[in-house]
C-alpha positions in Angstrom: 0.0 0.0 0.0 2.8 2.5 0.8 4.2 1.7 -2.4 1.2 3.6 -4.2 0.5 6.4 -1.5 4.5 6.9 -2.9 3.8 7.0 -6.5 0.8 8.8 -6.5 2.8 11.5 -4.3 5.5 11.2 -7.3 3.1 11.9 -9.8 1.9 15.0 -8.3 4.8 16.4 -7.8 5.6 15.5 -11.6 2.4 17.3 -12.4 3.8 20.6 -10.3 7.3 20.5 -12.1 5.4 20.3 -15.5 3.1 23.7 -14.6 6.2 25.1 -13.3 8.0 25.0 -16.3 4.7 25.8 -18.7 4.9 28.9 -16.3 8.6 29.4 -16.8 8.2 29.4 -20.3 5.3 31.0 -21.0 7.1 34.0 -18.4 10.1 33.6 -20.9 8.2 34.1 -24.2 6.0 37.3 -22.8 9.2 38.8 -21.6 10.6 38.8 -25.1 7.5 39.9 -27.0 7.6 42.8 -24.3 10.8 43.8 -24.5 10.7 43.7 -28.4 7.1 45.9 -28.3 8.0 48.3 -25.6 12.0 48.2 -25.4 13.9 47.8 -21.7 10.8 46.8 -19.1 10.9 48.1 -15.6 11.2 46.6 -12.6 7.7 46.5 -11.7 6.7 45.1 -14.7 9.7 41.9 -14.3 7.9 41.6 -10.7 4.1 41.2 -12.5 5.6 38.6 -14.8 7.0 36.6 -11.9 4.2 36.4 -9.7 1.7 36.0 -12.3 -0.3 32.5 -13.5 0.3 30.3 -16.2 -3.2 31.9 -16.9 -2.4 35.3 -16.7 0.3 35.1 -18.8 -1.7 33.6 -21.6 -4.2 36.3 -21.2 -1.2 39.0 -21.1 0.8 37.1 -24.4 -2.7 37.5 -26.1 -3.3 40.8 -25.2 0.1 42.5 -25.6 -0.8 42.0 -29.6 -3.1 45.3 -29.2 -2.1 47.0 -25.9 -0.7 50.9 -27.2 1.5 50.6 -23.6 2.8 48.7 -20.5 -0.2 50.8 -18.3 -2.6 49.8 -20.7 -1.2 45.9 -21.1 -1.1 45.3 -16.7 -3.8 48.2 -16.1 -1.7 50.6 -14.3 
């Protein structure tokens, strides 16, 4: 019995690696559209990409297509 309490324990922690790096490199690929759209990004804006969601990035990746500014993009 322990033997599966152990794997299923594994595969979750598996699971949190995978989103982890999803998050890592979604973070990654935002960072360079933004720094190609808008030039050198401040600090606050580095500090909104690392505590965002693998969510939230999607929605910012999208949005950062049409967004005229880095206000406008994280609604500052």
């Amino acid at each position: 019995m322990r033997s599966s309490i152990t794997a299923v324990c594994r595969g979750h922690d598996y699971k949190v690696i995978e989103t982890d790096r999803c998050r890592h490199g979604g973070r990654r690929v935002l960072q360079r559209l933004l720094m190609r759209r808008f030039g050198e990004l401040p600090a606050w804006v580095l500090q909104k990409l690392e505590d965002a969601s693998a969510e939230t990035l999607e929605t910012w990746t999208d949005d950062v297509l049409t967004a005229s500014s880095l206000e406008e993009l994280f609604g500052q």
